[in-house]
C-alpha positions in Angstrom: 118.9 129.9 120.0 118.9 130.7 124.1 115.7 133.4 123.3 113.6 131.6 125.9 114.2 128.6 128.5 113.0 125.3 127.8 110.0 126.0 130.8 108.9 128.7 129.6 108.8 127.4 125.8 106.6 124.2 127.5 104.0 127.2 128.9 103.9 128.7 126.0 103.0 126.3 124.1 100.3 124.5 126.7 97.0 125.8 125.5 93.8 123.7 125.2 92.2 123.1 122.3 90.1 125.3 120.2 86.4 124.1 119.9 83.9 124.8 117.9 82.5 124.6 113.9 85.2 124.2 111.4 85.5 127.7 109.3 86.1 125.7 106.1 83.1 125.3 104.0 82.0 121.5 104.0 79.7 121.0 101.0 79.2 118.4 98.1 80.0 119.3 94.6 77.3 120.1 91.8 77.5 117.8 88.5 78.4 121.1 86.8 81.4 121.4 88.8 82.1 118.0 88.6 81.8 118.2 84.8 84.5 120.9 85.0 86.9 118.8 86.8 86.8 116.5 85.1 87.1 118.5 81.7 90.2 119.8 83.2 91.6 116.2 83.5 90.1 115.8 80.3 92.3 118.0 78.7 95.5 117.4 80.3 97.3 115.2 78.1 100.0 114.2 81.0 99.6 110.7 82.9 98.9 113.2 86.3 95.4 114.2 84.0 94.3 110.5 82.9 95.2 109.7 86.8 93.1 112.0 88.2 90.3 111.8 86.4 90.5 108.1 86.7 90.6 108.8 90.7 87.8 111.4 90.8 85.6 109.4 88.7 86.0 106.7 91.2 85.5 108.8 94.3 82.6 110.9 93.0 81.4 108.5 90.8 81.6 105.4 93.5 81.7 107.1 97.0 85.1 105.7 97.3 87.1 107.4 100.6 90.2 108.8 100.0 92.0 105.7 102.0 89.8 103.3 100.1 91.3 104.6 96.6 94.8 104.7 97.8 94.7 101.0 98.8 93.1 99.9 95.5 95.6 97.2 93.3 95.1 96.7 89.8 94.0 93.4 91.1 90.9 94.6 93.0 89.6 96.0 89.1 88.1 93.0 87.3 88.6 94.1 83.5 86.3 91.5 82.3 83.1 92.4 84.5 84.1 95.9 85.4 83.5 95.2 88.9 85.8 96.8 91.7 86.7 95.1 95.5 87.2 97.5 97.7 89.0 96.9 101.1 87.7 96.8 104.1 87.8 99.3 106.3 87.9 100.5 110.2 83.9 101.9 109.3 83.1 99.8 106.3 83.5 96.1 105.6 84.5 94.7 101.9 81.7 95.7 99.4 81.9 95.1 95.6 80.9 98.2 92.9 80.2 97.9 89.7 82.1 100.5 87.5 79.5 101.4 84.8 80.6 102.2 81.4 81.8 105.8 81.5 83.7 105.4 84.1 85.6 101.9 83.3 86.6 103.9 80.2 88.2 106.6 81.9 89.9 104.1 84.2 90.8 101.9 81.0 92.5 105.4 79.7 94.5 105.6 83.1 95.4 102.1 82.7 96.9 103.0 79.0 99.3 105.0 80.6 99.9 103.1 83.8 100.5 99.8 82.1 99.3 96.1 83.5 101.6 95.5 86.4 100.7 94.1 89.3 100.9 96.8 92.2 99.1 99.9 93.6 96.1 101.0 91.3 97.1 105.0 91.4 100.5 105.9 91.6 102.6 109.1 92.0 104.2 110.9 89.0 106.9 112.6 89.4 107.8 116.1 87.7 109.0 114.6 84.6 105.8 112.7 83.8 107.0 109.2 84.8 104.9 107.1 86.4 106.3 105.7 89.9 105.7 101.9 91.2 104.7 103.2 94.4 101.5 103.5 96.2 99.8 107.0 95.7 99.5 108.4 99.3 96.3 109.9 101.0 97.8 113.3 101.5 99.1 113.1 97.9 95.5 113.2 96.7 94.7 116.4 98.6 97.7 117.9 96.8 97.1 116.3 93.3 93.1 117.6 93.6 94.9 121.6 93.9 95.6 121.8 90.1 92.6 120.5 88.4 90.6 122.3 90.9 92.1 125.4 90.4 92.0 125.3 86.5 88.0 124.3 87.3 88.0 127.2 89.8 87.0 125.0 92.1 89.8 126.3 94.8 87.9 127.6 98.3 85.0 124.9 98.0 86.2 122.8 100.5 86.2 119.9 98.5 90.0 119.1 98.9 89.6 118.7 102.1 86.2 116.6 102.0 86.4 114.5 98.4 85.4 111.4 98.7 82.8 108.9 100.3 80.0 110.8 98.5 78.3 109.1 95.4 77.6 111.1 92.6 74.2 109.0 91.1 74.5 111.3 87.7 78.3 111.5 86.7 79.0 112.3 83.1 82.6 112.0 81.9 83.2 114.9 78.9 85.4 112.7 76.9 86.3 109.5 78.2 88.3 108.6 75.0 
């Protein structure tokens, strides 16, 4: 817009980087806030709500990463023993988890609405509800985590920024069915 010369744009913007503690708060979730997330999915009758809590009960309840969800295929869920591969990773190798009971339900009730095809375990869903045969990105789980947080008033936690790769030992899923 000729306000300031290219130079002086490139001085402007040459500062070093800030160092120090990060401001956001870094902590793990409670079970009782847990429990209300996953009420929240619970009662959101959408595919986005059976997602989530699908995804959350896989992170929390399996110390899955972020990056480690997102890569998940249906394939890497064995229906039959309700054990889960998980890919390896730059800082972890390829480890098998068993799903336990609560928690295959609420993925067998993601699954119900996601149907049997072969592809990405999460995907996006777009506005109008419909589920898309794409891969679910990492960023598009810090989004997707907003709502049910907020509706849990879970929003200023830090738990957007920090969910996953911790394992919740007690996890209780309010209504799986």
């Amino acid at each position: 817009l000729g306000q300031m010369s290219a130079e002086d744009y490139e001085r402007a913007i040459d500062l070093p980087s800030v160092r120090g503690p990060s401001p956001r708060p870094n902590r793990a979730l409670t079970a009782e806030e847990i429990s209300a997330l996953m009420e929240t999915c619970d009662v959101d009758s959408s595919p986005a709500g059976a997602r989530d809590a699908a995804l959350f009960s896989l992170l929390f309840g399996a110390g899955l990463r972020r990056s480690e969800a997102v890569a998940l295929d249906l394939a890497n869920f064995d229906r039959e023993t309700g054990s889960l591969t998980v890919s390896a990773t730059p800082s972890r190798a390829e480890r098998k988890t068993n799903i336990d009971l609560d928690r295959r339900k609420v993925l067998e009730r993601w699954l119900l609405k996601r149907g049997t095809t072969e592809g990405p375990l999460f995907n996006p869903i777009n506005k109008g509800g419909r589920i898309e045969v794409r891969r679910l990105s990492e960023p598009a789980i810090y989004i997707a985590c907003h709502k049910p947080a907020a509706e849990a008033g879970l929003l200023g936690v830090g738990f957007a920024e920090d969910i996953g790769g911790t394992e919740i030992v007690q996890f209780e899923v309010v209504n799986p069915s």
